[in-house]
N, C-alpha and C positions, 0 to 999 in steps of 0.2 A: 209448548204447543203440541202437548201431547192429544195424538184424537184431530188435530187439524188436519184437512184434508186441500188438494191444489186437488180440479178439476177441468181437463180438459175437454169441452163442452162438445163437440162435434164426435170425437173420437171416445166419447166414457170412459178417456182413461183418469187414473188417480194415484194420487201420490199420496202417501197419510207422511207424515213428520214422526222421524223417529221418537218413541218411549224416551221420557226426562229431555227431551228436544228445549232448550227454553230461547227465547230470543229475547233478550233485555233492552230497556229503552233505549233508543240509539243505534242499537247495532242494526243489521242486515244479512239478509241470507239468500242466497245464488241458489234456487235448484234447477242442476241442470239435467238434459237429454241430450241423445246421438251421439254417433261413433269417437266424439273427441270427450266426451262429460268427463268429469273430477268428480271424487268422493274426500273431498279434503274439511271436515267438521272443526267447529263450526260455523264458518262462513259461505262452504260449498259442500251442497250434499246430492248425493246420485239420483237422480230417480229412476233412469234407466240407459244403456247405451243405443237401443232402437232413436228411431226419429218421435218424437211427438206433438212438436210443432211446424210439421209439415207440409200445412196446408190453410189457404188461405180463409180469412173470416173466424177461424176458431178461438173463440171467447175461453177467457182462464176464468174460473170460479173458485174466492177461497173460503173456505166453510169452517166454525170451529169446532171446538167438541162435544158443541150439542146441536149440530146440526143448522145452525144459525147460517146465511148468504153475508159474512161480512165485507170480499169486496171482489167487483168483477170487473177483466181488464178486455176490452177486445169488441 
């Protein structure tokens, strides 16, 4: 998922998925925020300890590496 990118739609903030990132069929990945987040790969990966789902209405947008909308939560 190298080049993916989470988009928090109200607040423009973004998360890109770390370089050699892969997510294999099946599995799943937790990115979290705010003052309690985990950095534990590959299942849980940091995006930041600030808040960024802090407010209401704010759509997630995940985008790939060529800039493709492939799916939006919110």
């Amino acid at each position: 998922m190298s080049g993916w990118v989470i988009v928090s739609v109200k607040g423009d903030q973004r998360f890109s998925f770390p370089d050699g990132f892969v997510l294999k069929a099946g599995q799943s990945v937790t990115v979290q925020s705010g003052s309690k987040a985990q950095n534990n790969p590959p299942s849980i990966l940091l995006w930041t300890t600030s808040n960024i789902w802090n407010n209401e209405g704010d759509p997630a947008e995940l985008y790939d590496n060529k800039g493709n909308l492939i799916a939006k939560a919110g």
